[in-house]
N, C-alpha and C positions, 0 to 999 in steps of 0.2 A: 890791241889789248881791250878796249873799252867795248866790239864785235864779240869777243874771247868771253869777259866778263857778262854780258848781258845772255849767252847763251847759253853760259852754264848757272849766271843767277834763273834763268826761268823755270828753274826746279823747286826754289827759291823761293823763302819770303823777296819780295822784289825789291831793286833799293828804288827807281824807279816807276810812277805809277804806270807807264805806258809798254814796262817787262812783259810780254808776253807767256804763253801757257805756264799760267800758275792754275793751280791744281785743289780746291778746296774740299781737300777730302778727308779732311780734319777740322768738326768747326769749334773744337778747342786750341787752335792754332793760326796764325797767317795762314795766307795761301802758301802753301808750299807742298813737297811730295818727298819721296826719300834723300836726306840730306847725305848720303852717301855718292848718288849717282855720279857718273863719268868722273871719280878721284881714283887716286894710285891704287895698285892691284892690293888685293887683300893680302897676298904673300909680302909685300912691301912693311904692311902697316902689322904683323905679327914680328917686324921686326921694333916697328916703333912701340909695341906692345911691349914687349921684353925693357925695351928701356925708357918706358915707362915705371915697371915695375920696379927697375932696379933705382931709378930715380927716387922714387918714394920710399923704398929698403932703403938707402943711405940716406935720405933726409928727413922722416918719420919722426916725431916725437918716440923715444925707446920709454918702454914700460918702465925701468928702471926711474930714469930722469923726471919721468912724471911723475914718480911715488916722491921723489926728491923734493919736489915743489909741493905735492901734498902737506906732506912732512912740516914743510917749510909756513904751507896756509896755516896750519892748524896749531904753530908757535905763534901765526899773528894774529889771530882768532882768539888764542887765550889771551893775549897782551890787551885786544880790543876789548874782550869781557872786562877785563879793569877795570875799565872807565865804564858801560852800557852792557851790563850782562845778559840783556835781553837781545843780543844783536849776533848773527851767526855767518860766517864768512861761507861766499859761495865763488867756487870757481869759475868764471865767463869766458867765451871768445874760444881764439883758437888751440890756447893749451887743453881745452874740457871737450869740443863736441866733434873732436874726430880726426882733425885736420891740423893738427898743431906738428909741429917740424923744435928740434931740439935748442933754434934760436928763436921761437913765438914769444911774443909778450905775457906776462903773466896777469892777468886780469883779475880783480875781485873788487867783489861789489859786497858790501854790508846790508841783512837783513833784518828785518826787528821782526823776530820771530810771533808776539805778539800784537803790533801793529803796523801795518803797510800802507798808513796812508801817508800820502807824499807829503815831504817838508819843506817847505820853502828855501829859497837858494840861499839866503841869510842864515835860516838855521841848520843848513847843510853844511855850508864855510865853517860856523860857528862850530858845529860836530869836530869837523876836521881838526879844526885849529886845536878842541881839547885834544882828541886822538892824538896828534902831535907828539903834544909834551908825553904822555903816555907812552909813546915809540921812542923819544928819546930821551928817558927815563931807566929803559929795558935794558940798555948799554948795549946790546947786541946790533944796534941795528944804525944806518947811515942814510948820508944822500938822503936826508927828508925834507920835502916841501909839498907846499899846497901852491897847484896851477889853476888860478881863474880862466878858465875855460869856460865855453858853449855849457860842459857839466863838469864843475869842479870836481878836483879830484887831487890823495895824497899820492906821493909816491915817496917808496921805502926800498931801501937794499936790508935785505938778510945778509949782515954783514959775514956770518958763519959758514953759510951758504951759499952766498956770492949768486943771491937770485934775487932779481927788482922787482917790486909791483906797482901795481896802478893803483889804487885802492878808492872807491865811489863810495854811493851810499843809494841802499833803495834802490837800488837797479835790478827789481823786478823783470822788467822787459826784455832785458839781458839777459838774464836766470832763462827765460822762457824759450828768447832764440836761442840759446845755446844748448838749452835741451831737445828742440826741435831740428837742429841741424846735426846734434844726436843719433836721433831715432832715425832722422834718412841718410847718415853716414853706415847705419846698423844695416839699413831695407839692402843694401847692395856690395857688394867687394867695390863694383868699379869708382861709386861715387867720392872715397878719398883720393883715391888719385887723381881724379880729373878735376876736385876743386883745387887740389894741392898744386898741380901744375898750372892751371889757369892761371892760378892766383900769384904763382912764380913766375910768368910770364909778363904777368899787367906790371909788374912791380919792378921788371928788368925792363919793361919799354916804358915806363913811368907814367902808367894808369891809374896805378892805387892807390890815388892821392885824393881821398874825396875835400880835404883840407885845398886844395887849391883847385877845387870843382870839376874833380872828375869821378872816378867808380872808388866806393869805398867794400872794404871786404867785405863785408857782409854782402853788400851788392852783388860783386861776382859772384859768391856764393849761392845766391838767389839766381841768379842766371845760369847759373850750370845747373842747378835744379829744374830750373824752368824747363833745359831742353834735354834734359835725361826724362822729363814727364809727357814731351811730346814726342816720343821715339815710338816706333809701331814693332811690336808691343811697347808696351813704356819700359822706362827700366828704374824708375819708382811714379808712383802715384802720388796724389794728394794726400797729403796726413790727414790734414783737417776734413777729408772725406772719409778715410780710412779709420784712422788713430783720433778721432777729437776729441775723445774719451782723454787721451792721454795726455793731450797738448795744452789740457784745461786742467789738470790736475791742482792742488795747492801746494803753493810755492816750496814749502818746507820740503814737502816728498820729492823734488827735481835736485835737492841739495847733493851736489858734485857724486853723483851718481855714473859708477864705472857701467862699462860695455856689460858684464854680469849681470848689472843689475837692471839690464831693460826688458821694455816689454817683448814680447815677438811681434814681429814684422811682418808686413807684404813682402813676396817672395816674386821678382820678377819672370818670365820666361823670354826673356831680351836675351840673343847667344853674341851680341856683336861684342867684338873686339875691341881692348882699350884703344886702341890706335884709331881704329874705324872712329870710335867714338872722338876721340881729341880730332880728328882732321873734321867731322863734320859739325864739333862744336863752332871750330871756325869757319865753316861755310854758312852756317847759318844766321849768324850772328855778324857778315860781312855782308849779308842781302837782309837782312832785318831792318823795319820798316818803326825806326825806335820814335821817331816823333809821331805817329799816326797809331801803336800801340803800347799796350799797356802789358807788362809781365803781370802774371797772378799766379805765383807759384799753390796760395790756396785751391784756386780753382781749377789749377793743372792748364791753365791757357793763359792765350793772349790779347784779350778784350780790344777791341779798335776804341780810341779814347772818346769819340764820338758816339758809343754806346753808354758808356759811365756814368752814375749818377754820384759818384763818390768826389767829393767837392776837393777833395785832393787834388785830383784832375782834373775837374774841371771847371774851376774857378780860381780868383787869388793869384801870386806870381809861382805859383807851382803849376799853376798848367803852362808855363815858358818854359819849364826845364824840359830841354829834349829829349830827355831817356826817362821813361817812366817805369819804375821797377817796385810795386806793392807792399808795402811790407804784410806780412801773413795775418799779423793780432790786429795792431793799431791803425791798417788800412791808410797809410801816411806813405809818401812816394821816400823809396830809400835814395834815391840817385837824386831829390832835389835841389843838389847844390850846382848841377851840371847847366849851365844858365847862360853861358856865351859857344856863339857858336863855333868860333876857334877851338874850345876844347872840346865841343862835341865833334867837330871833324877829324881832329887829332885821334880821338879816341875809335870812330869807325874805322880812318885810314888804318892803325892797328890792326885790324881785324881783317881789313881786308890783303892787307900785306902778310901777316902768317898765313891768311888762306892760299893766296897766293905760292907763299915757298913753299907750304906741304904740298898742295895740289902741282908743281908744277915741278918738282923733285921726285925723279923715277923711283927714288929709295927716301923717302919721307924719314926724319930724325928729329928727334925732341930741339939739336943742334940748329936746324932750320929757324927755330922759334927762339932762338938766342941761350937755350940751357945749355948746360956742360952735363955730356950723359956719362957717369960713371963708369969705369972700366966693370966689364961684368969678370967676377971672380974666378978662379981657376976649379 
């Protein structure tokens, strides 16, 4: 097995330094070469293509259900004006930027449309606690408390609606990535389903937990970007090279902004298949060299952390975390809670084990990787 594995990682970022012919002919990437080579026939993976698609038609966020939460923001948006009428509710995370599934959390974060500069955590608690009484005052609404947390935060049921939130304050950055994972959910068809399935993957082999130091969503998210930008051709580029016009906009104009209302996109000329695509996200990502580099979905590559001047990485106990994954704005490591190396093993071993069952399965199936693939309809 371990003969098996280093001949087909040699196409490969290496997991090993001593991997032979790796191939630098990409130097916005490890060494590697086509992350498809010697895998299951492509007539195999237009099978896992199809249930792929149909995976993401049954578990999609439906346009209905989000108007519903809309609907739903924009009762607790007036009830917030109450108390702070200068404050405007923005939808975050995965119900807003593409990739939200009909059980996603509902996210919102409060803006003070006329000042953005941050509050201190005192007077952030202190916000909430009025909002509170405010929310249940309205009679409408339940299950209300404030969680001291990392970032405090309310949370509320629309009891009429039977839909929870999280509810922050000043989460700006939030606003931002969410509109950014937006615009490269927009650049491509393939890119929602392959974060939607990753992201359904990590969270059935219990990945998704950056609370107990491992990949948090966002994270994955950033990594399937990562390597949808290093594909030949790519099958999206860098925003922040492309769109930075857009990415830097002011906050108010990103306010829960439908697919309608975006800008136009880079148009890739990428023809590979969803399937090609998921089996070689996990091969590359099973020979990925995460303690030696750095994701930069800004820069569309993989920086070796040894090149870095960004003290993220390379100073402080964040240059111990073993996956280093950039964040786009604030240049801050998103994966730096991943800190022992029991979870970081735990986590490659993942990756290297679905590679394993697509690659080594004549007829590759979503089922390989632990999903339940939907009956396709008649």
């Amino acid at each position: 097995m371990a003969l098996v594995r280093a001949l087909r990682g040699s196409f490969f970022c290496p997991v090993a330094r001593h991997s032979v012919c790796c191939f630098h002919d990409n130097a916005t990437r490890p060494p590697g070469s086509n992350p498809l080579s010697s895998s299951p026939s492509t007539s195999s993976k237009d099978k896992l293509t199809d249930e792929i698609s149909r995976y993401v038609y049954h578990h999609r966020q439906s346009d209905s259900f989000f108007q519903h939460k809309y609907e739903a923001v924009m009762a607790l948006e007036e009830v917030a004006r109450r108390y702070r009428d200068e404050y405007a509710a923005f939808i975050t995370g995965s119900s807003m930027n593409g990739v939200g599934t009909n059980t996603s959390d509902t996210d919102i974060t409060l803006i003070n449309r006329d000042n953005q500069a941050a509050l201190s955590r005192s007077e952030v608690i202190n916000f909430l606690e009025n909002l509170k009484t405010y929310y249940e005052e309205a009679g409408n609404y339940g299950e209300i408390n404030i969680i001291h947390g990392k970032v405090p935060l309310l949370t509320v049921r629309d009891m009429e609606r039977d839909i929870p939130f999280d509810v922050t304050l000043d989460g700006s950055s939030a606003v931002r990535n969410t509109y950014m994972l937006q615009l490269y959910s927009a650049c491509d068809y393939r890119v929602v389903p392959l974060i939607m399935v990753v992201k359904d993957w990590a969270k059935k082999r219990g990945i998704k937990a950056a609370h107990q130091g491992l990949l948090s969503s966002y994270g994955i998210s950033l990594m399937v970007l990562h390597y949808l930008q290093v594909q030949q051709p790519w099958v999206v580029p860098s925003l922040h090279k492309t769109m930075k016009q857009h990415l830097y906009l002011d906050i108010m104009e990103m306010q829960n902004r439908r697919e309608h209302d975006l800008p136009e996109t880079p148009t890739s000329n990428n023809t590979t298949s969803l399937g090609e695509l998921l089996c070689g996200f996990f091969r590359y990502y099973a020979a990925f060299q995460f303690e030696d580099y750095i994701i930069q979905v800004a820069e569309a590559r993989a920086l070796h952390s040894q090149e870095t001047i960004n003290p993220a990485f390379s100073s402080g106990s964040l240059k111990k975390s073993f996956v280093k994954i950039e964040e786009p704005f604030s240049k801050s490591n998103v994966s730096h809670s991943i800190l022992k190396r029991g979870h970081f093993m735990r986590l490659r071993t993942e990756f290297v084990v679905a590679d394993d069952a697509l690659f080594y399965d004549s007829n590759p199936s979503l089922s390989c990787i632990g999903l339940d693939v939907p009956k396709a309809e008649d």
